[in-house]
C-alpha positions in Angstrom: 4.6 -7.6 -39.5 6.9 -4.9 -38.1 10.8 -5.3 -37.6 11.4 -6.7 -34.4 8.8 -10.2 -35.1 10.2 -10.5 -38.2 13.9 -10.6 -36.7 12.3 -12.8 -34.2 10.9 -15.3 -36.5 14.5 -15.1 -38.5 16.2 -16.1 -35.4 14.0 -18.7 -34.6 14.5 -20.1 -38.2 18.1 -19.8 -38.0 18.0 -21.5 -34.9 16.4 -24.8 -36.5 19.1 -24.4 -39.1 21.8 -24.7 -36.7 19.9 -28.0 -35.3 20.3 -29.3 -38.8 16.6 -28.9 -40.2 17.5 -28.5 -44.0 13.9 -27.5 -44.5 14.6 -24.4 -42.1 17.5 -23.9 -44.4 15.8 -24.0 -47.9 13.0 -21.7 -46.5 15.9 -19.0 -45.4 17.3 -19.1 -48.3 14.4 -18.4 -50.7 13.9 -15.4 -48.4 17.5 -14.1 -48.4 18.6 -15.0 -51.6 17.1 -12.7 -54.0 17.8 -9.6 -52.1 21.3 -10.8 -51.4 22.1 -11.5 -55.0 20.9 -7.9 -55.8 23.1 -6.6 -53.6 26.0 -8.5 -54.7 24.6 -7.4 -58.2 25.6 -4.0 -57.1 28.7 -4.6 -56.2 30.1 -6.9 -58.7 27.7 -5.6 -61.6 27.8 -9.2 -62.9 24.5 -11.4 -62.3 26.9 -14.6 -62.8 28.8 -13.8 -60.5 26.5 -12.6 -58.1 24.8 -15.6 -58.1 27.6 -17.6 -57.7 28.9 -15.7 -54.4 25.7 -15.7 -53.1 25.3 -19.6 -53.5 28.9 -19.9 -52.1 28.2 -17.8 -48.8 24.9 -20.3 -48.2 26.9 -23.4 -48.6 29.9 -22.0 -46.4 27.0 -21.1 -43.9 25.2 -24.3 -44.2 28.7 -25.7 -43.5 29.4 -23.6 -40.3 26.2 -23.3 -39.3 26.6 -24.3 -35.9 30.0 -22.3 -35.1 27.9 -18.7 -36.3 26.0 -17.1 -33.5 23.2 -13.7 -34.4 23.0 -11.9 -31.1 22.8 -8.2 -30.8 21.6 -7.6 -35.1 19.2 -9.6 -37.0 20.6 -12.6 -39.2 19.3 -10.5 -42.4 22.1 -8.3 -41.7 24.5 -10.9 -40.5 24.2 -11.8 -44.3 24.4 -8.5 -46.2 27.5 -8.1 -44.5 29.7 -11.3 -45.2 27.9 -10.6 -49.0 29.8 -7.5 -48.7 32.6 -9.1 -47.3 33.3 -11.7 -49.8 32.4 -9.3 -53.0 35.1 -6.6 -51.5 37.5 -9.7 -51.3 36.5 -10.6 -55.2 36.8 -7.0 -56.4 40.3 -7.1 -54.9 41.4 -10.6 -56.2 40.4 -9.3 -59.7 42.0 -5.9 -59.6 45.3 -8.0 -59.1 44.7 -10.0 -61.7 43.8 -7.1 -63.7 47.3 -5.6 -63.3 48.8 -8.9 -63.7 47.5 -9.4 -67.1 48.5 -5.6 -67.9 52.0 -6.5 -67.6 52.1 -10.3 -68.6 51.2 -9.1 -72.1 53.9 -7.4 -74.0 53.2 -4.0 -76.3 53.3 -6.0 -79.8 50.7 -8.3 -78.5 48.4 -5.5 -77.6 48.5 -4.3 -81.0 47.1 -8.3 -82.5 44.8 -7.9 -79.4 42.9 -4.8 -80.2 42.8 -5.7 -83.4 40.7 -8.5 -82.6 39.1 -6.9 -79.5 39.1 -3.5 -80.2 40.5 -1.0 -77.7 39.2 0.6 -75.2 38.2 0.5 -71.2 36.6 -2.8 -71.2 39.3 -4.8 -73.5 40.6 -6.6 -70.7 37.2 -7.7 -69.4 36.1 -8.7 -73.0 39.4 -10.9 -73.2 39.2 -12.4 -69.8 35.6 -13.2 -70.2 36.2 -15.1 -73.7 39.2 -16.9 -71.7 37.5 -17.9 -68.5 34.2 -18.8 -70.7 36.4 -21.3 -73.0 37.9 -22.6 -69.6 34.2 -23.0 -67.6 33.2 -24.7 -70.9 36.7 -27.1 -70.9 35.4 -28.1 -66.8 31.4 -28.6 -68.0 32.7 -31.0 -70.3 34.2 -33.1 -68.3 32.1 -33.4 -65.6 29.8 -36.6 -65.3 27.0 -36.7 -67.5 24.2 -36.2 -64.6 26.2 -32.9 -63.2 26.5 -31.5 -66.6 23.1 -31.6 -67.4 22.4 -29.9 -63.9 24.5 -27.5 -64.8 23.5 -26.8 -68.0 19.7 -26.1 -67.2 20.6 -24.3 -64.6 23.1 -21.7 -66.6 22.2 -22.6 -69.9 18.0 -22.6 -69.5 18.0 -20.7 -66.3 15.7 -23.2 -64.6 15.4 -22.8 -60.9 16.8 -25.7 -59.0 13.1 -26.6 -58.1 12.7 -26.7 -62.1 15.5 -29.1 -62.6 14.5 -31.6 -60.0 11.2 -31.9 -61.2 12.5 -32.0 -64.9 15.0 -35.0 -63.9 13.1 -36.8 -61.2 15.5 -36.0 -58.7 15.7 -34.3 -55.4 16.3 -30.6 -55.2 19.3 -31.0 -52.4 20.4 -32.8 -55.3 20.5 -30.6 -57.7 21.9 -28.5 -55.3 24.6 -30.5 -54.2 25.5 -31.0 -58.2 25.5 -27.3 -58.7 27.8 -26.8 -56.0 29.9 -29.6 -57.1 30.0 -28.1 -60.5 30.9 -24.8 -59.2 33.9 -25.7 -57.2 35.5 -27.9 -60.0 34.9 -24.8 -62.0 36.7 -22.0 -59.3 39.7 -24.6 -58.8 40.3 -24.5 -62.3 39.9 -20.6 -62.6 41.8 -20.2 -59.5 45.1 -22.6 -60.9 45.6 -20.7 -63.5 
């Protein structure tokens, strides 16, 4: 199939996504997904995070769907470039944080810390990822018992979201709409603090 037909038959997918056919939806998105997590990949080198963002842009698109408008480029590159977008926006966000942490911790507490850590160009990641991984776990806890286990299978077994609604008995938009519930608990509390 050469460029233009498949442009063609994106449009004419995105279109019935814009008409609210969730079906349309689920089949762009196991198209897109993949190669748009890869790319994020590349720019965030963390597949969690990745992930995550590309999940995030779906949902926002899903939730604006009918206010975005593909003329002129094809919707495949539509979505590489608000994935490129958002992960700029993160790389920012976490060099400020970076810097913040720099100078919120003062010179005798750098000596306990790479004691424990050890010291060199990736202490800061190593200390943020034990913090925000004792946080995620704190959130995962107290969600309701149904959007935990949705959760965990997801992270924890790495079960596709096909895999987990089958497992449970449940629908796969709800799985989805667990994982994104899950998620967003998760970012607020990341965000605050």
């Amino acid at each position: 199939m050469n460029e233009n037909n498949k442009n063609r038959d994106m449009e004419a997918l995105w279109k019935k996504v814009q008409e609210g056919d969730m079906l349309s939806f689920e089949v762009l998105y196991k198209k897109t997904f993949p190669g748009l997590c890869q790319y994020a990949f590349q720019l965030l080198n963390d597949h969690f995070l990745a992930e995550e963002t590309v999940q995030d842009i779906f949902l926002q698109l899903w939730e604006t769907r009918h206010d975005v408008f593909v003329h002129g480029h094809s919707l495949n590159n539509y979505l590489y470039c608000i994935t490129h977008n958002k992960c700029k926006d993160i790389l920012k966000k976490n060099k400020t944080q970076k810097n913040a942490f720099i100078s919120y911790h003062p010179l005798d507490e750098w000596l306990d810390i790479s004691e424990k850590y050890g010291f060199d160009d990736y202490i800061i990641e190593r200390i943020e990822a034990d913090e925000t991984a004792a946080l995620i776990e704190q959130v995962v806890e107290n969600l309701p018992a149904q959007c935990r286990e949705i959760f965990r299978l997801s992270r924890d077994d790495e079960k596709t979201n096909e895999e987990i609604a089958r497992q449970m008995g449940l629908a796969e938009s709800t799985v989805r709409v667990q994982l994104y519930r899950a998620t967003q608990k998760i970012q607020k509390m990341i965000q605050s603090r």
